[in-house]
C-alpha positions in Angstrom: 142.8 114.5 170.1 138.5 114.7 169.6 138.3 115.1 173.9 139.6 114.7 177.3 139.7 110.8 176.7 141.9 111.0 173.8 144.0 113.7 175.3 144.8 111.4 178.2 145.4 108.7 176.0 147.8 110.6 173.8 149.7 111.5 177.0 149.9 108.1 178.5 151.3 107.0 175.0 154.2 109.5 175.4 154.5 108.4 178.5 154.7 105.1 177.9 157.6 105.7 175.4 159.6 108.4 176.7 160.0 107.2 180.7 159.9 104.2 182.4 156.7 105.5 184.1 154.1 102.1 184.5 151.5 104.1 182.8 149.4 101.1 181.7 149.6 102.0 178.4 149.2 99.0 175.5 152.2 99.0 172.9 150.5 101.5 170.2 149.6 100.4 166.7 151.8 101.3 163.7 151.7 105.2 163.4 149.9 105.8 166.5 152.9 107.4 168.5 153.0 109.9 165.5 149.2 111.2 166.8 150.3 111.6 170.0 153.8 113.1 169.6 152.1 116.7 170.5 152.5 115.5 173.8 156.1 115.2 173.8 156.9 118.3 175.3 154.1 118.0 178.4 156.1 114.3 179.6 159.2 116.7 179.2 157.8 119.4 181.3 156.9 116.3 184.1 160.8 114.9 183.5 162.8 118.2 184.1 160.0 119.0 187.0 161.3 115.5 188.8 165.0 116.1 187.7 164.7 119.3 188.9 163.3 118.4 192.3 166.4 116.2 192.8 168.2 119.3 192.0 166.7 120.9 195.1 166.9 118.8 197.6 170.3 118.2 196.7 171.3 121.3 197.4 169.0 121.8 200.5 171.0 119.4 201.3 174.2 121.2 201.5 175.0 118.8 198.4 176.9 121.4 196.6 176.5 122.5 192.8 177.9 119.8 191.1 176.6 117.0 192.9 173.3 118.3 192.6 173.8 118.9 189.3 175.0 115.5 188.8 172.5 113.9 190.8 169.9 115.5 189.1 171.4 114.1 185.6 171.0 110.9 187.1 167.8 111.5 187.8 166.7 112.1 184.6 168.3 109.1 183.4 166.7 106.8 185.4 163.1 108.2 184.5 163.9 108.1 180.9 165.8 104.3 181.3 168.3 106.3 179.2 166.3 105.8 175.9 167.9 109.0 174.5 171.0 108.9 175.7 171.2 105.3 174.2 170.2 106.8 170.6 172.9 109.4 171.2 175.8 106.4 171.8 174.3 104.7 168.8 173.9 107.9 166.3 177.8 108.6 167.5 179.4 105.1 166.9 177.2 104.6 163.6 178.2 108.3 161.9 181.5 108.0 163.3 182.8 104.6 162.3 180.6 103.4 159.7 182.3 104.3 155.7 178.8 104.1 153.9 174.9 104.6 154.6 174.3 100.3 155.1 177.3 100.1 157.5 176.3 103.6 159.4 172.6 101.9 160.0 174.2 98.5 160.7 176.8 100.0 163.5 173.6 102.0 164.5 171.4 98.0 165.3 174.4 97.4 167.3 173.2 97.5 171.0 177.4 97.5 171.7 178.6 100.9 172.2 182.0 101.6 170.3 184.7 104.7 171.5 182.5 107.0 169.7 179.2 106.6 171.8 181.3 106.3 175.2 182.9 109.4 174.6 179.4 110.9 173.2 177.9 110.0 176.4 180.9 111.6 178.8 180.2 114.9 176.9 176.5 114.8 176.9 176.2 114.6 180.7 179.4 116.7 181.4 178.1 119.1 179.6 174.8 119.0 181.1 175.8 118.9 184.6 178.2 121.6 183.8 175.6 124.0 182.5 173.7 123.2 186.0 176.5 123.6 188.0 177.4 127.2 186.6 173.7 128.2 187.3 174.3 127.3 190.6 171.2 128.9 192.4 168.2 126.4 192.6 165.2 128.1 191.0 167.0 129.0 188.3 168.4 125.7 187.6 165.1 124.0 187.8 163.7 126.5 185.2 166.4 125.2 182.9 165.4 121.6 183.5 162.2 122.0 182.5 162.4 124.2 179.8 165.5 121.9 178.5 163.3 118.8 178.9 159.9 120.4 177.7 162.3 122.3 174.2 164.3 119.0 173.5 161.6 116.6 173.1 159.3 119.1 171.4 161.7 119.5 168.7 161.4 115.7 167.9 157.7 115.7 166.1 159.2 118.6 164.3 161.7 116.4 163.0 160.0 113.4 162.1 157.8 115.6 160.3 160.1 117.2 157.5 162.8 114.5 157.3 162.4 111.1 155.5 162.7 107.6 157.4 166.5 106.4 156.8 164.7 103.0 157.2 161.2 101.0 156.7 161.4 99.2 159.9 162.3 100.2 163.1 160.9 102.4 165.9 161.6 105.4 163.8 159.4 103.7 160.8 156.9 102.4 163.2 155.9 105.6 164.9 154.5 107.0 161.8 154.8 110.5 160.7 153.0 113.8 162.8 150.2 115.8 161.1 151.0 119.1 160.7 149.0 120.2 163.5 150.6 117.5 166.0 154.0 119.3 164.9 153.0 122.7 165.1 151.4 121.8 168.8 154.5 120.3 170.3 156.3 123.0 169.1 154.2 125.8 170.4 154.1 124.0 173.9 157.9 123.8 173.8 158.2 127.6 172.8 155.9 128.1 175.7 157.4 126.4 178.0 160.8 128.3 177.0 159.6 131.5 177.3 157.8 130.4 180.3 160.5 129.4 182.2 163.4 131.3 181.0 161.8 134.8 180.3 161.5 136.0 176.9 165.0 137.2 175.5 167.1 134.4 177.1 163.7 131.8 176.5 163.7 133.5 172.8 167.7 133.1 172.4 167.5 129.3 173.6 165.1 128.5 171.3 166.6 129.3 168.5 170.0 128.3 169.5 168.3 124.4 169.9 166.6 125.0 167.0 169.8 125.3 164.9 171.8 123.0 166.5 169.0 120.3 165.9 168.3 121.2 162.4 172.5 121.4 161.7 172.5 117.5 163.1 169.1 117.0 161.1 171.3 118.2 157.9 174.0 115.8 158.8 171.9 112.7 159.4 170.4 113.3 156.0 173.8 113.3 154.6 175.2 110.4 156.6 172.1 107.5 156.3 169.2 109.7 154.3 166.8 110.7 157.4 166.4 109.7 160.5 165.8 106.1 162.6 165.1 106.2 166.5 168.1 106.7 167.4 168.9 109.5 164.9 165.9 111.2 167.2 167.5 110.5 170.6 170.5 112.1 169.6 168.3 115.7 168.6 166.8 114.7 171.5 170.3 115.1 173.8 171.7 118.5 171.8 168.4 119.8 172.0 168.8 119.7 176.0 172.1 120.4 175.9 171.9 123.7 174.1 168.9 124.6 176.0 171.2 124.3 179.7 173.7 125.9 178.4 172.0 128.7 177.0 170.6 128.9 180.4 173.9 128.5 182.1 175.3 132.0 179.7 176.6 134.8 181.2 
């Protein structure tokens, strides 16, 4: 991050690995998405905006709450190619079914999703379109989308910062671990975005509430397989959003 150049560059990396945007992007070297993981949060901010526009027009539309809510799920889905949600499924079916740490990470390699990572996948967008549907009124649910978006995947650089690899190869090994600075960055946009978008005692409250919830899954992973793989990070990735909506979705 020495200019403009690299800024881009960083971005388009994130990009690249968190939608299914063509980009142009080359595959990065060995420890290069860990440089650009600041950016995390800005292609989260650009995800929720899209969902979120589905959200609108949906109910423009005369769509109704929950089929805007569910079409805007969808949405993100697509843009994403479901690369968290996968990680989710995975995380479930390996912590769920596996009876020590090599069987965990094995179940976890298994592109087959067992009952565990169906029914982690129900909640996750139930629960999601849920949160969308109780907020109901338009702007305010395309706040949530991007501050859920922008808050989940800014918690991720965080996270591969302060817990160990589970494995030495893999995409979680490959992407190298964030400077300090490239931590603290994603996690001030995300904050920003948060307070931006939700104002500051319910942005302030949704933080924090993501925050815990990631770092109590960031606990267990360390207890199940020692750290975190990819798919470890899709799943922070998923209760990070999900905490966020529905923290935006409270009475």
């Amino acid at each position: 991050m020495t200019g403009p150049g690299g800024l881009f560059d960083d971005f388009a990396v994130a990009t690249a690995l968190l939608t299914r945007l063509p980009v142009g992007a080359p595959p990065p070297a060995p420890g290069r998405l860990a440089e650009a993981a600041w950016a995390f949060p800005a292609v989260g901010v650009g995800v929720g905006a899209i969902a979120a526009l589905v959200f609108v027009i949906a109910q423009l539309l005369g769509c109704g709450d929950w089929p805007s809510s569910l079409l805007s799920v969808l949405a993100g889905l697509g843009l994403t190619g479901a690369l968290h949600e996968d990680g989710l499924a995975d995380t479930a079916d390996g912590f769920g079914g596996g009876h020590d740490r090599d069987t965990k990470l094995a179940i976890m390699r298994d592109s087959r999703h067992g009952s565990f990572g169906v029914l982690a996948l129900v909640a996750s967008v139930s629960l999601r379109a849920a949160a969308l549907a109780t907020i109901g009124e338009a702007v305010h649910a395309a706040l949530a989308l991007v501050a859920a978006h922008a808050v989940s995947r800014a918690l991720l650089p965080v996270a591969m910062r302060v817990l160990p690899r589970a494995r030495s190869d893999g995409m979680g090994a490959a992407a190298g671990r964030p400077g300090r600075g490239v931590a603290a960055v994603a996690a001030a946009l995300g904050a920003g975005a948060a307070l931006a978008t939700l104002g500051p005692e319910r942005g302030a409250a949704a933080l924090l509430l993501a925050a815990a919830a990631v770092s109590a899954t960031a606990a267990l992973a360390r207890r199940q397989i020692g750290g975190y793989t990819g798919d470890v990070l899709g799943a922070f990735q998923q209760i990070g959003e999900i905490v966020i909506l529905l923290a935006a979705a409270a009475k």
